[in-house]
C-alpha positions in Angstrom: 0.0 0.0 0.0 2.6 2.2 0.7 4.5 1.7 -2.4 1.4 2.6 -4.1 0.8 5.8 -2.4 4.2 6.9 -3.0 3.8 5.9 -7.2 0.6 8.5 -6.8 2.5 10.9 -5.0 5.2 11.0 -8.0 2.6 10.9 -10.1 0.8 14.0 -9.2 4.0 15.7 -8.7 5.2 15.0 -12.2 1.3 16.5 -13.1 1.4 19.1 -11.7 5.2 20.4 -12.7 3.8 19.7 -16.1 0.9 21.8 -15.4 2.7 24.6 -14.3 5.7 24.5 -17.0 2.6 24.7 -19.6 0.7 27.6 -17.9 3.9 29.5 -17.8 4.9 28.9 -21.3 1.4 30.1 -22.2 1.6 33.3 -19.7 5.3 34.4 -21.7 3.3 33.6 -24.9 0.6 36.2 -24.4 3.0 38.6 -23.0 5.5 38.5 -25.8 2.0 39.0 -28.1 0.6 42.1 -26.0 4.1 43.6 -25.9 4.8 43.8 -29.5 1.2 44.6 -30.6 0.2 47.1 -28.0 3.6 48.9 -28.4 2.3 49.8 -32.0 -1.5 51.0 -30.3 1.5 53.3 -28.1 1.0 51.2 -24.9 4.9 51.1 -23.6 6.4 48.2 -23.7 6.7 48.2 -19.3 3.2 48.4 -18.6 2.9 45.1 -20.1 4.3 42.8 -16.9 4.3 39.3 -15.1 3.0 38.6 -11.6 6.0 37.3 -9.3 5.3 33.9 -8.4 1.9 33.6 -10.2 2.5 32.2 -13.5 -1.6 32.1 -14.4 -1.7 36.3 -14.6 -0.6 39.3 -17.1 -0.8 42.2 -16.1 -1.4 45.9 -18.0 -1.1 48.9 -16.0 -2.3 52.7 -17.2 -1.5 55.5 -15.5 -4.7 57.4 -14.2 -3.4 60.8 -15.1 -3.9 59.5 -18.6 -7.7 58.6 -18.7 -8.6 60.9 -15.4 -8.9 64.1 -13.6 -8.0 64.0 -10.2 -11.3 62.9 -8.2 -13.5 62.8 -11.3 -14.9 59.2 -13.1 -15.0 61.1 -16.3 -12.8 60.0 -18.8 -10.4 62.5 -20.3 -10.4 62.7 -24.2 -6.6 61.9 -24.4 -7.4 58.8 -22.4 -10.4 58.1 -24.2 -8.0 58.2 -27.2 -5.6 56.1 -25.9 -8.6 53.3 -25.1 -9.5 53.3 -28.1 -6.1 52.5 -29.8 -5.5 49.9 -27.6 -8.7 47.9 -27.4 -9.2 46.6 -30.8 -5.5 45.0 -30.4 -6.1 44.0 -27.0 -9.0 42.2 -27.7 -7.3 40.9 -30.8 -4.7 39.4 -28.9 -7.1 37.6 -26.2 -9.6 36.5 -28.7 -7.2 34.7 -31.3 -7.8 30.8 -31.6 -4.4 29.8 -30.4 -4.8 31.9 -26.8 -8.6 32.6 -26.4 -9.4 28.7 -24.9 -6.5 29.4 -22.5 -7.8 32.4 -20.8 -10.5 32.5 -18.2 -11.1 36.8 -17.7 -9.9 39.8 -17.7 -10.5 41.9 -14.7 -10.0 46.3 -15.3 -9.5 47.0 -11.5 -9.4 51.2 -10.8 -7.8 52.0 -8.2 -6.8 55.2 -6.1 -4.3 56.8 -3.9 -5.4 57.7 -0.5 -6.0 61.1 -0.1 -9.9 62.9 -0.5 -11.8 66.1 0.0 -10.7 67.4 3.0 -14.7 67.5 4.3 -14.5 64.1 4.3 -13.9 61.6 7.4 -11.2 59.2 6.9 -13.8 56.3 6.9 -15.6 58.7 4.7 -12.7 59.3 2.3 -11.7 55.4 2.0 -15.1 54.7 0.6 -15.2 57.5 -1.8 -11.9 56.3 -3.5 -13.9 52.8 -3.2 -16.7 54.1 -5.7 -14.5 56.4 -7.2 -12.4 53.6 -8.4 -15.5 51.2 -9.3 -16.8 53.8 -11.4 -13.5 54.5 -13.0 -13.1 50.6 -14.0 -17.3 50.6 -15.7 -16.5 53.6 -17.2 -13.5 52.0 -18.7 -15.2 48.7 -19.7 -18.1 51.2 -21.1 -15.1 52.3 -23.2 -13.6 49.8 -24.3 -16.8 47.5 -25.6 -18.3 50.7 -27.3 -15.0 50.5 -29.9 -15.9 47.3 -30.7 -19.2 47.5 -31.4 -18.9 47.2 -35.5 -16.8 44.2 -34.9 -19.4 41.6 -33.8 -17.1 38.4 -33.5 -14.5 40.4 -31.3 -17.1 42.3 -29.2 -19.0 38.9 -28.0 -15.4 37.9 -27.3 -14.3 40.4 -25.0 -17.7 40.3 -23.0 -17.2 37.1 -22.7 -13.5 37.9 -20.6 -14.0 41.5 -19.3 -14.9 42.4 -15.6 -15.2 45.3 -13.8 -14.2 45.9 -10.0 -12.8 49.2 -8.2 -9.9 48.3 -5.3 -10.2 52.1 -4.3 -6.8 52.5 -1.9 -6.6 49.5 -0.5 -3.7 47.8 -2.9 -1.6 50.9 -2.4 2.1 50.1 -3.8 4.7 49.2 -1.3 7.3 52.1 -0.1 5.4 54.6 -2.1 3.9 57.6 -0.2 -0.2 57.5 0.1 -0.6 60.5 -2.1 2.1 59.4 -5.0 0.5 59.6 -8.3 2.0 55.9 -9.1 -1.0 54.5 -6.9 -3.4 56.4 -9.5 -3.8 53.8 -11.8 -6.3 51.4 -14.3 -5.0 47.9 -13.9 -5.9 45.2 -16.6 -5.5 41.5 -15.2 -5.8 39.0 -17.8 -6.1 35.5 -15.9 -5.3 31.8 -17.6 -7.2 29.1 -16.9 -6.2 27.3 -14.2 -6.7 23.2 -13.4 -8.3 21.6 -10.4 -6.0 18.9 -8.5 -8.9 16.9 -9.5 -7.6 16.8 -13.4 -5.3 14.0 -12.1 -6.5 11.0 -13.2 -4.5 8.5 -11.4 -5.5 8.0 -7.5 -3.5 5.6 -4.7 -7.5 3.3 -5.3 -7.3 2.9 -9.0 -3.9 1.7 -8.5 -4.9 -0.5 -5.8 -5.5 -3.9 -7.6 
């Protein structure tokens, strides 16, 4: 019995190595893609990143200053502009055959730095920034969709993968001061799919004879 238990444990080991060495292999995939397109929409090449340790997410990352005014959910024509450049090849990238069954959603996440109107409480103030930032992220997704709308096939597509949320100032960066414009930001978060321990087909009773 033992013996057997130990064969499993190698066996799920080896699975889920392979798993991993695949996800990664398709994360560096899609980044190399959204690099080299979304440098030609004028996305810079360093918002287009990797998560540390988590080989399932891609990450995008647009400065606020670009698509906002401080403290308002109105997007500024020059950001407007830029959404527009970026989504068709965005959503080009995500929805081609050889990636699209490999991805499970992209999330637009707004989020703020921590300062407010002085009226406000600091209780107050953090849920302000909380809607502040939701409504930044719908407006965004509003955006985006409404510059695919003559392209049926990729606008059913991105629907499909887009989500909107608002972290408001609770994911400030580390070692950066509360009211740094860095924390001001539109994050896109473009998720693989991930397996379940239960894909293993091979359990310590089916090898029991």
């Amino acid at each position: 019995m033992a013996s057997l238990v130990a064969v499993f444990v190698l066996l799920f080991v080896a699975a889920q190595n392979n798993r991993g060495a695949g996800m990664k292999n398709a994360r560096d995939e899609l980044l190399r893609s959204l690099e080299g397109r979304l440098a030609q929409a004028g996305i810079e090449q360093w918002a287009v990143d990797s998560v540390p340790n988590d080989p399932s997410t891609v990450i995008i990352v647009l400065p606020d200053s670009v698509l906002f005014d401080w403290g308002s959910d109105i997007m500024k024509p020059a950001g407007r502009a830029e959404v527009e450049r970026a989504t068709p090849v965005l959503a080009s990238v995500l929805c081609d055959s050889t990636l699209r069954d490999q991805l499970d959603q992209l999330v637009v996440e707004g989020h703020t730095d921590s300062t407010f109107r002085a009226e406000l409480s600091a209780q107050e103030g953090r849920m302000y920034n909380l809607g502040l930032s939701q409504r930044r992220s719908m407006n965004f997704v509003q955006a985006s969709t409404a510059v695919l709308k003559d392209n049926e096939g990729l606008l059913g597509c991105y629907l499909q993968l887009v989500s909107a949320t608002g972290r408001g100032q609770e994911d400030l960066l580390p070692n950066t001061p509360g009211d740094a414009a860095q924390h001001r930001r539109v994050l896109l978060r473009i998720r693989l799919r991930t397996e379940q321990a239960d894909t293993v087909r091979v359990t310590a009773r089916q090898l029991i004879p």
